[in-house]
VEXFI-584437 format. One line per field, with one value per atom (N, C-alpha, C): atom name; x, y, z; residue number from 1; residue in one letter. Coordinates in nm, 2 decimals. Example, Ala and Ser with C-alpha at 12.3 -4.5 7.8 and 13.67 -1.06 7.14 Angstrom:
atom <- c(N, CA, C, N, CA, C);
px <- c(1.32, 1.23, 1.32, 1.28, 1.37, 1.29);
py <- c(-0.57, -0.45, -0.33, -0.22, -0.11, 0.00);
pz <- c(0.78, 0.78, 0.78, 0.71, 0.71, 0.79);
n <- c(1, 1, 1, 2, 2, 2);
res <- c(A, A, A, S, S, S);
This chain:
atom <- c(N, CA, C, N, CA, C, N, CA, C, N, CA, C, N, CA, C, N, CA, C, N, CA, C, N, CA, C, N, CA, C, N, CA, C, N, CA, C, N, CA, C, N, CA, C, N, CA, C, N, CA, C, N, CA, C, N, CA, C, N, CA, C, N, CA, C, N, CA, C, N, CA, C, N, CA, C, N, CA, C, N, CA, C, N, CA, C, N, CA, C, N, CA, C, N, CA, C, N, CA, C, N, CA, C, N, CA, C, N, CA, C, N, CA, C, N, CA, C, N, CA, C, N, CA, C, N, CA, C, N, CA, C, N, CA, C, N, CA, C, N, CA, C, N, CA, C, N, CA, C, N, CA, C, N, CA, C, N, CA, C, N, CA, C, N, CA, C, N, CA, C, N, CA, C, N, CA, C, N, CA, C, N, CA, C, N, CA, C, N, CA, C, N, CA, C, N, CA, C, N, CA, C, N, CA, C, N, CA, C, N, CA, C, N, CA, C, N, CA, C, N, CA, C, N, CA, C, N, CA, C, N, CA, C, N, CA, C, N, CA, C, N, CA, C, N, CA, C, N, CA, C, N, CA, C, N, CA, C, N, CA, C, N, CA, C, N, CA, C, N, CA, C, N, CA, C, N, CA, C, N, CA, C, N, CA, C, N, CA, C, N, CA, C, N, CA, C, N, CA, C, N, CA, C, N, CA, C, N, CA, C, N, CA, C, N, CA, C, N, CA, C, N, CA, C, N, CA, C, N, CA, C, N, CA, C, N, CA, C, N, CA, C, N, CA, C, N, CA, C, N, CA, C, N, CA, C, N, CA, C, N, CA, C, N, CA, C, N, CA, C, N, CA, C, N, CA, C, N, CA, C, N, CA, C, N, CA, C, N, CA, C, N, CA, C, N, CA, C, N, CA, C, N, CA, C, N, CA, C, N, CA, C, N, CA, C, N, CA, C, N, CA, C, N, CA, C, N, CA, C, N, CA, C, N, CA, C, N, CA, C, N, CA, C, N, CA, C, N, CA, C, N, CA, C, N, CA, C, N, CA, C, N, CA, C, N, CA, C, N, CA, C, N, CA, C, N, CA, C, N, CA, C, N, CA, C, N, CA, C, N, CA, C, N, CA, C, N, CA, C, N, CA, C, N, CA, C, N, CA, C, N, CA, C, N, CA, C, N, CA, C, N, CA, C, N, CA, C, N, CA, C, N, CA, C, N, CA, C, N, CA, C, N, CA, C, N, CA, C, N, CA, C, N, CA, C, N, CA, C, N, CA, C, N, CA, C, N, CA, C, N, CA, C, N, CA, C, N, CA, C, N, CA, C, N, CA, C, N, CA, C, N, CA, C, N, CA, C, N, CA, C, N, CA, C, N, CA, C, N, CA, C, N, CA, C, N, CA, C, N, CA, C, N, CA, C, N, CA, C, N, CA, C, N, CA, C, N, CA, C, N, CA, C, N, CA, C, N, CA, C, N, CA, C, N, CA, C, N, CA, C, N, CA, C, N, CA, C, N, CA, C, N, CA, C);
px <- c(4.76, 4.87, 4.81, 4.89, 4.79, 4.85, 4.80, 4.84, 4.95, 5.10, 5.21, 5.18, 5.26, 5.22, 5.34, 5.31, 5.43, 5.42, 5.56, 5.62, 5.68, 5.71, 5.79, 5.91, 6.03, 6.18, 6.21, 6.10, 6.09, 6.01, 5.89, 5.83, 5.91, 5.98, 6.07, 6.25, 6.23, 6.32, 6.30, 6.15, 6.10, 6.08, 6.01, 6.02, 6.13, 6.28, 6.44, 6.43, 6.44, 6.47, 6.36, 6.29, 6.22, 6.25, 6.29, 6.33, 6.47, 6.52, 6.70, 6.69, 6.60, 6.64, 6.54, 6.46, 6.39, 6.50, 6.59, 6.65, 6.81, 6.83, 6.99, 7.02, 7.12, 7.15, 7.22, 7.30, 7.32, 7.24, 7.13, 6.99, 6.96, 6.88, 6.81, 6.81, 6.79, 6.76, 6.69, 6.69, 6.65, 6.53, 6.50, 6.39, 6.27, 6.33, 6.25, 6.19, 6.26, 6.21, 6.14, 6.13, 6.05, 5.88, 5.94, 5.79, 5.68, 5.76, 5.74, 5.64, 5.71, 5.69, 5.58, 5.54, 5.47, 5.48, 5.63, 5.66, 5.80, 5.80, 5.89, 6.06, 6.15, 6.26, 6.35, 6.26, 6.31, 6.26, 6.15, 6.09, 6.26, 6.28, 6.39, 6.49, 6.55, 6.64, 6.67, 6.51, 6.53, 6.54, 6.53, 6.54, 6.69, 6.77, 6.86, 6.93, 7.07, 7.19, 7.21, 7.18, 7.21, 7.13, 7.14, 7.06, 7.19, 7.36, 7.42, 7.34, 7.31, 7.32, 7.20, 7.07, 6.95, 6.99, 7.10, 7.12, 7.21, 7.27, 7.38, 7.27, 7.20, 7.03, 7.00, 6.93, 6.93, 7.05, 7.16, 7.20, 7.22, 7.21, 7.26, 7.11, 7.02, 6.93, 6.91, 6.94, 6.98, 7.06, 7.20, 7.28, 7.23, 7.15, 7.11, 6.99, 6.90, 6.83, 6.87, 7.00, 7.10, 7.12, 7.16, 7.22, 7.10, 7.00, 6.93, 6.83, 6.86, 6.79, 6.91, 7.07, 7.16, 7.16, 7.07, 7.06, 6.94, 6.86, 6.71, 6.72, 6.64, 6.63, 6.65, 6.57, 6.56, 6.69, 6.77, 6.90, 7.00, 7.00, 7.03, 7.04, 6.93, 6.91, 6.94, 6.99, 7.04, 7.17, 7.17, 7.33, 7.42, 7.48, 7.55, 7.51, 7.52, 7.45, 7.31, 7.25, 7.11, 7.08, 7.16, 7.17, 7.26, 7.41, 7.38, 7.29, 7.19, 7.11, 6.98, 6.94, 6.85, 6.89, 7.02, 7.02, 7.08, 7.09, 7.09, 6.94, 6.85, 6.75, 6.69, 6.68, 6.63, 6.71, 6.80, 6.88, 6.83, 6.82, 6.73, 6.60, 6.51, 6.42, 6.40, 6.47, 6.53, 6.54, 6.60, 6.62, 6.56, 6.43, 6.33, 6.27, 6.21, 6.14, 6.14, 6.29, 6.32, 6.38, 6.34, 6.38, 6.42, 6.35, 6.39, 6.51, 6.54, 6.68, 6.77, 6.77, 6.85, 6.93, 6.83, 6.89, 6.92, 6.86, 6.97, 7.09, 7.08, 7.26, 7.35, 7.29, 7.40, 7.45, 7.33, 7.36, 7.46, 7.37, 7.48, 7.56, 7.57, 7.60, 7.78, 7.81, 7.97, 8.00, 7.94, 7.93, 8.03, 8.00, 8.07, 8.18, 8.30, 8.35, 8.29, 8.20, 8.12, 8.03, 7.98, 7.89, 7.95, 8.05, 8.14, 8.15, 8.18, 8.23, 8.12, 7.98, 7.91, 7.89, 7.89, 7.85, 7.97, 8.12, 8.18, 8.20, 8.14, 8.12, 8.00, 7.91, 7.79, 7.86, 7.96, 8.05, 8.06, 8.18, 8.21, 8.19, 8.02, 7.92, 7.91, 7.88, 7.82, 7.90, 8.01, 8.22, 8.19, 8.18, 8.24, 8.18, 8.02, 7.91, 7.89, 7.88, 7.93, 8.01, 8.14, 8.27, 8.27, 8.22, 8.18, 8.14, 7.95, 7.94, 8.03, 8.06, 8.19, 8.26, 8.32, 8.41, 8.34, 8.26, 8.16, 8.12, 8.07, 8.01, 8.17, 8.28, 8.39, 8.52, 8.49, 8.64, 8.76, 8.88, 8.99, 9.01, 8.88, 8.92, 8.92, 8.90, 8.90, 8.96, 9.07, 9.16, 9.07, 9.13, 9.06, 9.00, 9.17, 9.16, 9.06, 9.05, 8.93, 8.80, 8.76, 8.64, 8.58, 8.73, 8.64, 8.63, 8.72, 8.66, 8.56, 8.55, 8.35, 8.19, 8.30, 8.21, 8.15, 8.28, 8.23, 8.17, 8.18, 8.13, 7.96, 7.94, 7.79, 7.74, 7.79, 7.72, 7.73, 7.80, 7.82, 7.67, 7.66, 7.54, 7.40, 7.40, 7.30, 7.30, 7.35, 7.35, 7.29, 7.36, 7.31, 7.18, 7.13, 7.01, 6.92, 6.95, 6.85, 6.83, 6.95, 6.94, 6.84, 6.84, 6.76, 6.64, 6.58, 6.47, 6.37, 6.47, 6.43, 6.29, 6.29, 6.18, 6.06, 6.08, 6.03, 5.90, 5.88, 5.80, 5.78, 5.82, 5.83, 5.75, 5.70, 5.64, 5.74, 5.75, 5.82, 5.89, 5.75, 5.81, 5.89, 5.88, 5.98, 6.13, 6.15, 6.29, 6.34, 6.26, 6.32, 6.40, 6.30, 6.31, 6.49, 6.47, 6.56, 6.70, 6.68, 6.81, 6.85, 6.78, 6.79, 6.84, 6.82, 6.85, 6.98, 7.04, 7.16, 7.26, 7.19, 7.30, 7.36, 7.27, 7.26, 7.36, 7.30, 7.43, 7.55, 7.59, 7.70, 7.81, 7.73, 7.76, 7.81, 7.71, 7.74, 7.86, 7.88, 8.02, 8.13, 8.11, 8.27, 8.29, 8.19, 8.16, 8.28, 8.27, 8.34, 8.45, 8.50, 8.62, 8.73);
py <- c(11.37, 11.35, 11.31, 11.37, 11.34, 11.20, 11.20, 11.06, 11.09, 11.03, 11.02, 11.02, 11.09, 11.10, 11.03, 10.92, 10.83, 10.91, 10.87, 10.96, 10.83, 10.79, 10.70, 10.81, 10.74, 10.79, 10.85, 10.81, 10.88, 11.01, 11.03, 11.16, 11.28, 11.18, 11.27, 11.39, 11.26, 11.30, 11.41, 11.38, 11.48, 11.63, 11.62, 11.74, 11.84, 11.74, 11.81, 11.83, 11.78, 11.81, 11.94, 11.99, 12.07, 12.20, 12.20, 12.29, 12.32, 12.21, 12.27, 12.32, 12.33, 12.38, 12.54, 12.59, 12.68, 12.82, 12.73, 12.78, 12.74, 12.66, 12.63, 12.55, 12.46, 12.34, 12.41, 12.50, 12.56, 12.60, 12.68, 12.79, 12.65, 12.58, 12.49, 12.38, 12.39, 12.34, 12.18, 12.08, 11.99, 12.00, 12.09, 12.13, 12.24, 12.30, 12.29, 12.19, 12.09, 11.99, 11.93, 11.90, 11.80, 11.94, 12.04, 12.13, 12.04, 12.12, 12.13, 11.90, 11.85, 11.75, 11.70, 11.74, 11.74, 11.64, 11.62, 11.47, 11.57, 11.48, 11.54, 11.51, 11.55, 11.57, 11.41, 11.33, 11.20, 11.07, 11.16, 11.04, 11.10, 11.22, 11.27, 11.15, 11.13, 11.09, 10.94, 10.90, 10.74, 10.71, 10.81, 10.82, 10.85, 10.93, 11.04, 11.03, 11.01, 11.07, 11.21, 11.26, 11.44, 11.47, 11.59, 11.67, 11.64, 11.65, 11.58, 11.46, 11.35, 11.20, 11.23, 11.33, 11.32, 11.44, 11.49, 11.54, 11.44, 11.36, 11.29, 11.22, 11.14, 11.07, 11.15, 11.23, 11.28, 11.30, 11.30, 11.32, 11.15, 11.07, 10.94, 10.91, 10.97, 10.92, 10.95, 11.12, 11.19, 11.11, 11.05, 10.98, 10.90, 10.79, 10.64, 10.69, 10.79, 10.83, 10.85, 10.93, 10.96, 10.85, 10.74, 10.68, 10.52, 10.53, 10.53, 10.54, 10.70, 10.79, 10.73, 10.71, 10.69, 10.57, 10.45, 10.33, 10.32, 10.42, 10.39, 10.32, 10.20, 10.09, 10.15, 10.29, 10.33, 10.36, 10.39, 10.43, 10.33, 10.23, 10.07, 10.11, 10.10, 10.04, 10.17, 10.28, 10.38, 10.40, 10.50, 10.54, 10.60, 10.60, 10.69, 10.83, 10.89, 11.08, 11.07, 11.03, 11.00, 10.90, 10.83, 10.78, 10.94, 10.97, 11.14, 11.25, 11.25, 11.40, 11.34, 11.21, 11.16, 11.09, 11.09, 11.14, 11.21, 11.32, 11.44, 11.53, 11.46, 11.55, 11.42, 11.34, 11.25, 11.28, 11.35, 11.40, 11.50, 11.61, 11.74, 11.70, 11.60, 11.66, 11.58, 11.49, 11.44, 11.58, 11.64, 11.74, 11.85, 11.89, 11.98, 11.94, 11.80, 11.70, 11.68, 11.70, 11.72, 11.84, 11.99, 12.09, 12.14, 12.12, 12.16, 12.11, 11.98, 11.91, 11.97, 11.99, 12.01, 12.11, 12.19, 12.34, 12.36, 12.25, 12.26, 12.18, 12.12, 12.05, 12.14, 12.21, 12.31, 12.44, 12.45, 12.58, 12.54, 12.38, 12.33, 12.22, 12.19, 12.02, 12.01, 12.12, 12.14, 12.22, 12.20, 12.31, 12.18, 12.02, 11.96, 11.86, 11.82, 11.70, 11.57, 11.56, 11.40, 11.39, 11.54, 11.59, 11.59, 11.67, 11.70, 11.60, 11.45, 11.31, 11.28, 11.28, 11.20, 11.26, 11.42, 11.49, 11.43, 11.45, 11.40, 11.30, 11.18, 11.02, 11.10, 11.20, 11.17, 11.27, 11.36, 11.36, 11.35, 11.20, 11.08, 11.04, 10.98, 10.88, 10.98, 11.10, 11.19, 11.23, 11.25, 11.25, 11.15, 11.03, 10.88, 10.87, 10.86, 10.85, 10.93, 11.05, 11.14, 11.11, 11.08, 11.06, 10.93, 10.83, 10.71, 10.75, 10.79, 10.83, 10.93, 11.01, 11.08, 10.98, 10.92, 10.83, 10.75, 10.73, 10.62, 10.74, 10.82, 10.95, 10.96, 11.00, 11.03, 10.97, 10.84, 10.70, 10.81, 10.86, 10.87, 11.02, 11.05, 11.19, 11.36, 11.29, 11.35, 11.26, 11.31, 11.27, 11.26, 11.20, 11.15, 11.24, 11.31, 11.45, 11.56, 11.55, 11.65, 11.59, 11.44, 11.37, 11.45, 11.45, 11.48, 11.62, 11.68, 11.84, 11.90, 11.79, 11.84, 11.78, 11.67, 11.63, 11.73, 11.78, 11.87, 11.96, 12.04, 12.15, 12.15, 11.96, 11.93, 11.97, 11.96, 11.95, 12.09, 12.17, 12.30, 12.38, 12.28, 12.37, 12.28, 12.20, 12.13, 12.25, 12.26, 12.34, 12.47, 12.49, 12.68, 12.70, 12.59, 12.58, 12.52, 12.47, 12.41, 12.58, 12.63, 12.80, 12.88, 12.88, 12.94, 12.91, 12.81, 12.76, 12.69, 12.71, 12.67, 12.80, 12.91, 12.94, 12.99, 12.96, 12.97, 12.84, 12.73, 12.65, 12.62, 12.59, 12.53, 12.42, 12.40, 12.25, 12.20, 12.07, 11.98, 11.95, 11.93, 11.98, 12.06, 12.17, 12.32, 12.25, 12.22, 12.20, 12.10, 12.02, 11.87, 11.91, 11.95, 12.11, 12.12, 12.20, 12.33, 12.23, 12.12, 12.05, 11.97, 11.89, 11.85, 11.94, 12.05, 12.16, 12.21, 12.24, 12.29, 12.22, 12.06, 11.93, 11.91, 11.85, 11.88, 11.97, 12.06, 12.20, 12.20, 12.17, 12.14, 12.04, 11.91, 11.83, 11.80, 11.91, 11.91, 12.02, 12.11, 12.20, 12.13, 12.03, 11.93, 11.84, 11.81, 11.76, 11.83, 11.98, 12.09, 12.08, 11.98, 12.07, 11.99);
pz <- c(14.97, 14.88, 14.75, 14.63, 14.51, 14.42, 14.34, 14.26, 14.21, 14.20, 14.11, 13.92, 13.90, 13.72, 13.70, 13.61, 13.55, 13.41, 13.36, 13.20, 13.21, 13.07, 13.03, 12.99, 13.00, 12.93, 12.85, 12.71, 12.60, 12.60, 12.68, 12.70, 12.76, 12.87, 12.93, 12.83, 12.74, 12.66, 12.56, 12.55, 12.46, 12.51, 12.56, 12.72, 12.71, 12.76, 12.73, 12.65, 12.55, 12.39, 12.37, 12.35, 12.40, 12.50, 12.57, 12.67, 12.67, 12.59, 12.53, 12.46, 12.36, 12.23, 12.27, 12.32, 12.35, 12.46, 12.55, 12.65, 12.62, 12.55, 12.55, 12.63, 12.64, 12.71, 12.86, 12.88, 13.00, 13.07, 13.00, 13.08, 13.11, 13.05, 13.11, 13.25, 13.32, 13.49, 13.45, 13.55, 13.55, 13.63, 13.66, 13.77, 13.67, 13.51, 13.38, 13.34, 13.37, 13.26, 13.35, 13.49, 13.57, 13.52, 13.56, 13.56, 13.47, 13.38, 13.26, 13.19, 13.24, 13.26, 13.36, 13.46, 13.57, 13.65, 13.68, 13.74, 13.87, 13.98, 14.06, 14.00, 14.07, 14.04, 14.07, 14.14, 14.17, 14.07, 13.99, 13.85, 13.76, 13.74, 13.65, 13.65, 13.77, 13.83, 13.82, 13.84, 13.78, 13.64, 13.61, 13.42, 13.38, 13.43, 13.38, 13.50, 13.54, 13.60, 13.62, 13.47, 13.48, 13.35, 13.34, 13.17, 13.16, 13.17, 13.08, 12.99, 13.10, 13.06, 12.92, 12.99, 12.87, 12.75, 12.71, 12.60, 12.58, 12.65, 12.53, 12.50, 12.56, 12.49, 12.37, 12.39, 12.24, 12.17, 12.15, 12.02, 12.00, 12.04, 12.06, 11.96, 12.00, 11.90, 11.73, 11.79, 11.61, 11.56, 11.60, 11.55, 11.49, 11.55, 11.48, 11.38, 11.44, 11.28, 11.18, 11.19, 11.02, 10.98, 11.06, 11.00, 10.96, 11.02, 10.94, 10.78, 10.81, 10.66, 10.60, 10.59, 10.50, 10.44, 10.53, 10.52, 10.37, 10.40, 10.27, 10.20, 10.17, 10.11, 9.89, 9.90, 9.78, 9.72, 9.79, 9.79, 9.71, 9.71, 9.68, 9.51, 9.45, 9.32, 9.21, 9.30, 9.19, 9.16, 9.04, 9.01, 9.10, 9.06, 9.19, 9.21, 9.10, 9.12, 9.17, 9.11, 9.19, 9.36, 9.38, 9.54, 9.57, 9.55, 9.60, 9.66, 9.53, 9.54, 9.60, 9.60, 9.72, 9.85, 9.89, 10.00, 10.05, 9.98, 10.03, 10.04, 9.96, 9.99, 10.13, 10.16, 10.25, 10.36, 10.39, 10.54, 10.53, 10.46, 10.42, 10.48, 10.42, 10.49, 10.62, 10.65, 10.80, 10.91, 10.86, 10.93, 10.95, 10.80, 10.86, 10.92, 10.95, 11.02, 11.17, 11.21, 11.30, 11.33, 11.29, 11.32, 11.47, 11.54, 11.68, 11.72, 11.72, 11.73, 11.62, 11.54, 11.42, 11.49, 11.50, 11.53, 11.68, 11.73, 11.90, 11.87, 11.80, 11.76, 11.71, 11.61, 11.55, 11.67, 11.72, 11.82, 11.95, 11.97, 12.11, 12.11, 12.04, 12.01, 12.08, 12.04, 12.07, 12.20, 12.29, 12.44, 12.51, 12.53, 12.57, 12.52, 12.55, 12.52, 12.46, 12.56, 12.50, 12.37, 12.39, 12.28, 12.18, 12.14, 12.06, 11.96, 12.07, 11.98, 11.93, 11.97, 11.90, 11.77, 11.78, 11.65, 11.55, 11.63, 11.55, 11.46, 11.53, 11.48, 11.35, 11.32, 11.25, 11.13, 11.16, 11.04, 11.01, 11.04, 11.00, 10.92, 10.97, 10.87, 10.77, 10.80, 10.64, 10.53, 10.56, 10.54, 10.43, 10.49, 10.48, 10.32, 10.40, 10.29, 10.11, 10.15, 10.06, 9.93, 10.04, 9.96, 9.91, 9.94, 9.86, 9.73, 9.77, 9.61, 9.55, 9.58, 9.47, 9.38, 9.50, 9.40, 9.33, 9.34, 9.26, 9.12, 9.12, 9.06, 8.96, 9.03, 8.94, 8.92, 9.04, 8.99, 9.05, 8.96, 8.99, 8.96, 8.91, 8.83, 8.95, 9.07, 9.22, 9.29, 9.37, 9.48, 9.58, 9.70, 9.80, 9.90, 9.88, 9.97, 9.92, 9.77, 9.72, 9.76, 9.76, 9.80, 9.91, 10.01, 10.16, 10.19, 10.15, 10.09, 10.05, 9.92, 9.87, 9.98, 10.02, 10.11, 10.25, 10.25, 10.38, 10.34, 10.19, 10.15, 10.13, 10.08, 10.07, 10.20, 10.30, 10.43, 10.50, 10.44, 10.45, 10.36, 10.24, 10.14, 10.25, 10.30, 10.35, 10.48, 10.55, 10.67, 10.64, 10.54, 10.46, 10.45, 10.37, 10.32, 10.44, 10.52, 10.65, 10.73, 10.75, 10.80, 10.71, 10.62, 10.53, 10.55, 10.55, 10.59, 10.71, 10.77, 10.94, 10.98, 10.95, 10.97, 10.91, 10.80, 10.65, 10.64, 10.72, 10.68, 10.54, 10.45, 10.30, 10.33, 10.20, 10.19, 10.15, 10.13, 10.17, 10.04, 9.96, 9.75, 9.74, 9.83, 9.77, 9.84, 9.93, 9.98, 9.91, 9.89, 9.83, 9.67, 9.64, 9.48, 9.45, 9.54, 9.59, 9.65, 9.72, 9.72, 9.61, 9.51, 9.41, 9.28, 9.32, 9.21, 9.24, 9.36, 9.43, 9.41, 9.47, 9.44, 9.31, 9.24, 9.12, 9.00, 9.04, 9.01, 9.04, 9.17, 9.22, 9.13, 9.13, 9.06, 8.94, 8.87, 8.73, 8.73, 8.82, 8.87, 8.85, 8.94, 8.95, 8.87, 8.71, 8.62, 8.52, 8.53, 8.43, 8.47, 8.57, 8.61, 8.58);
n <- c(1, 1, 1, 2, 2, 2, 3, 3, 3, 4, 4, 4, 5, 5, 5, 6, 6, 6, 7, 7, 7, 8, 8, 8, 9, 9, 9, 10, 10, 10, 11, 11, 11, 12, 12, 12, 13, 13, 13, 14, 14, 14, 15, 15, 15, 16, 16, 16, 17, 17, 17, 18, 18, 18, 19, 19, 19, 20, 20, 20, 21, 21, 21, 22, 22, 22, 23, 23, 23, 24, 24, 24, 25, 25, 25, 26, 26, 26, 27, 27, 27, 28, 28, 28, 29, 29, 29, 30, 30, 30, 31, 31, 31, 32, 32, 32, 33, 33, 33, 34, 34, 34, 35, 35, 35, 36, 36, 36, 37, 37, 37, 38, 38, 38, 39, 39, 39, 40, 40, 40, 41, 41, 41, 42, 42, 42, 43, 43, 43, 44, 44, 44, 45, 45, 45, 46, 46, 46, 47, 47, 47, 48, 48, 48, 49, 49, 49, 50, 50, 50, 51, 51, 51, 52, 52, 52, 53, 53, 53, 54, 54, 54, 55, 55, 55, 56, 56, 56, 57, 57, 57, 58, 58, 58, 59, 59, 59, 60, 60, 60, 61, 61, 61, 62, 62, 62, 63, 63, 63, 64, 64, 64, 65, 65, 65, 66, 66, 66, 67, 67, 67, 68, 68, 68, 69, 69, 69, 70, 70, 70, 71, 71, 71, 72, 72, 72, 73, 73, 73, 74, 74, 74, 75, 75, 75, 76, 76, 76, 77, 77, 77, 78, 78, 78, 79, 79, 79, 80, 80, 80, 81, 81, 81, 82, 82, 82, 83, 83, 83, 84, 84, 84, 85, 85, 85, 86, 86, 86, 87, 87, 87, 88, 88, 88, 89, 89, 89, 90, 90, 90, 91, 91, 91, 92, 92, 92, 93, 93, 93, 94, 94, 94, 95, 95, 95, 96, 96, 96, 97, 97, 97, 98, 98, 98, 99, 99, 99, 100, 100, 100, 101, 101, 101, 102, 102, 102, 103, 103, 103, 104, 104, 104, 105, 105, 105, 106, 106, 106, 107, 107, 107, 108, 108, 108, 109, 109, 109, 110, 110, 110, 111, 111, 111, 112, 112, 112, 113, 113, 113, 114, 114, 114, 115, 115, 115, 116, 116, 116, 117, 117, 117, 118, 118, 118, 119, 119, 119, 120, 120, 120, 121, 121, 121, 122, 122, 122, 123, 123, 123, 124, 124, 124, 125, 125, 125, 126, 126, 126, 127, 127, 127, 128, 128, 128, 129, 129, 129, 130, 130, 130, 131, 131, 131, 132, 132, 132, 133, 133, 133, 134, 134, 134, 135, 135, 135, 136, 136, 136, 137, 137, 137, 138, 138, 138, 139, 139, 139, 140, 140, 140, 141, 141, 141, 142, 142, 142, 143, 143, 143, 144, 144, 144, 145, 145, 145, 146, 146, 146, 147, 147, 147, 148, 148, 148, 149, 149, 149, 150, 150, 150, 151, 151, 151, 152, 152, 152, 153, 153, 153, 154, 154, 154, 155, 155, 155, 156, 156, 156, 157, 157, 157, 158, 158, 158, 159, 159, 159, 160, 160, 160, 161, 161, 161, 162, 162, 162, 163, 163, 163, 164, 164, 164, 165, 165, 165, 166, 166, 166, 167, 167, 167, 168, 168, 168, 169, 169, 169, 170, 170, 170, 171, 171, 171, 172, 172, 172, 173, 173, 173, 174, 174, 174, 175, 175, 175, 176, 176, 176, 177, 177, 177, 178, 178, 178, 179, 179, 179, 180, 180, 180, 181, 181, 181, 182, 182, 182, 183, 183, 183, 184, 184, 184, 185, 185, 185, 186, 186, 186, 187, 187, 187, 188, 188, 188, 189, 189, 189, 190, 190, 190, 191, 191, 191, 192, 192, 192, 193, 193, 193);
res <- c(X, X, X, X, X, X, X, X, X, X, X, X, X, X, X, X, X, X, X, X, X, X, X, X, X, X, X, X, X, X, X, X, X, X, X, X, X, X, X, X, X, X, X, X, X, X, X, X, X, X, X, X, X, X, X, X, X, X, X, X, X, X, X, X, X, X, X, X, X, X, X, X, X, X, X, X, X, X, X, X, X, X, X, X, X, X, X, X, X, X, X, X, X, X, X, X, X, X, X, X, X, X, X, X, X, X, X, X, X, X, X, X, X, X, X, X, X, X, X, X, X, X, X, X, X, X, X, X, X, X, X, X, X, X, X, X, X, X, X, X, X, X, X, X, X, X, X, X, X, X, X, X, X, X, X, X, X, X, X, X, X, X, X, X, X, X, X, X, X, X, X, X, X, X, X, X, X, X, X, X, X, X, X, X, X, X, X, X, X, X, X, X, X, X, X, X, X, X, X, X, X, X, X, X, X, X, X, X, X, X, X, X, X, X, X, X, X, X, X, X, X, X, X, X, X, X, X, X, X, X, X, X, X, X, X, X, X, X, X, X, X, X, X, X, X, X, X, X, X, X, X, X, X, X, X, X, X, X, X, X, X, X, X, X, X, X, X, X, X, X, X, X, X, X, X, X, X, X, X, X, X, X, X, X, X, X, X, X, X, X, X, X, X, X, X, X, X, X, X, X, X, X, X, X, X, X, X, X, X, X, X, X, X, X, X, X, X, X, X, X, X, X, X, X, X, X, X, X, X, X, X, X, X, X, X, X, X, X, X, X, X, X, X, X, X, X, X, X, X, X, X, X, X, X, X, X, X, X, X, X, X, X, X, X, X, X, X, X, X, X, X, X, X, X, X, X, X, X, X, X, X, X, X, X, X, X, X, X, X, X, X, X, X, X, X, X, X, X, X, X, X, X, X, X, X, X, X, X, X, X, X, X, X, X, X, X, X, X, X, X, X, X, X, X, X, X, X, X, X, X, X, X, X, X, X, X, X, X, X, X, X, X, X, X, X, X, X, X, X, X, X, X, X, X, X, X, X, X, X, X, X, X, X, X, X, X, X, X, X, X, X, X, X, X, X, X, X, X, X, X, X, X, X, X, X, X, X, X, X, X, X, X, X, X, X, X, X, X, X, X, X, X, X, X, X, X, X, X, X, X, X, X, X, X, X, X, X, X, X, X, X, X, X, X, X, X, X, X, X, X, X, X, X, X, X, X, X, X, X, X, X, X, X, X, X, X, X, X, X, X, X, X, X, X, X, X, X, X, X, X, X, X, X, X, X, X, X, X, X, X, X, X, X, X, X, X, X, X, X);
């Protein structure tokens, strides 16, 4: 009998994350990921209840990184348009950084109920956030209901542009570029209006 291969929780996480996003959250078997892992189906088990439990794990962690990146210390000491369009470009590149999750979120994130809420809760935060600086950026001269409107639109132009480039490999200058220029634009849009 050969030696047991210990994985810590997080390797194992990585593994799923990995084999979800390659196969889809339904194709994928818990008996993928042990392979794939090289650990039996009873190391899985002390880790994880179900690939439910280890995909809500991962988005549970996407979550606290956004919210995170939204926290940036740099973020603090600027104007308002400028904390905007840097953090919008700092979730931007959050997100090519983490491309494989990005794009298993968007593709599966919404397959279950539980899943559904967390994405929902990171709406929320990006909703919430967003529309802060707006009103900071424009005071009264945008209603509240328009706030969260643009707000969802920013994260509609973040999404577009993460599609765009998800397999394009950009350096990191060109995206950051290219969201500062969009943002930007945008902004000076709702500026005219």
């Amino acid at each position: 009998m050969g030696k047991k291969k210990v994985i810590s929780k997080e390797e194992l996480k990585e593994i799923g994350e990995k084999i979800f996003s390659e196969k889809g959250y339904f194709l994928t078997k818990v008996s993928d990921i042990v392979k794939k892992a090289g650990v039996s189906q009873g190391t899985f088990y002390l880790n994880y209840d179900s690939k439910k439990e280890l995909f809500l794990d991962i988005l549970k962690d996407f979550n606290n990184s956004i919210i995170k990146v939204l926290d940036d210390n740099s973020l603090k000491n600027l104007n308002p348009k400028e904390a905007l369009v840097l953090s919008q470009k700092l979730l931007f590149s959050f997100f090519m950084e983490n491309k494989r999750t990005t794009s298993l979120i968007y593709r599966e994130g919404y397959v279950e109920k539980d899943f559904s809420d967390i994405l929902e809760n990171i709406h929320k935060i990006l909703t919430d956030r967003r529309s802060n600086y707006l009103k900071d950026v424009f005071g009264d001269k945008i209603s509240s209901e328009e706030r969260e409107i643009i707000s969802y639109m920013l994260g509609g132009i973040l999404r577009s542009i993460f599609i765009y480039y998800e397999n394009k490999n950009p350096e990191k200058r060109a995206y950051e570029e290219k969201i500062e220029q969009v943002i930007g634009s945008f902004i000076e849009c709702l500026n005219k209006t």
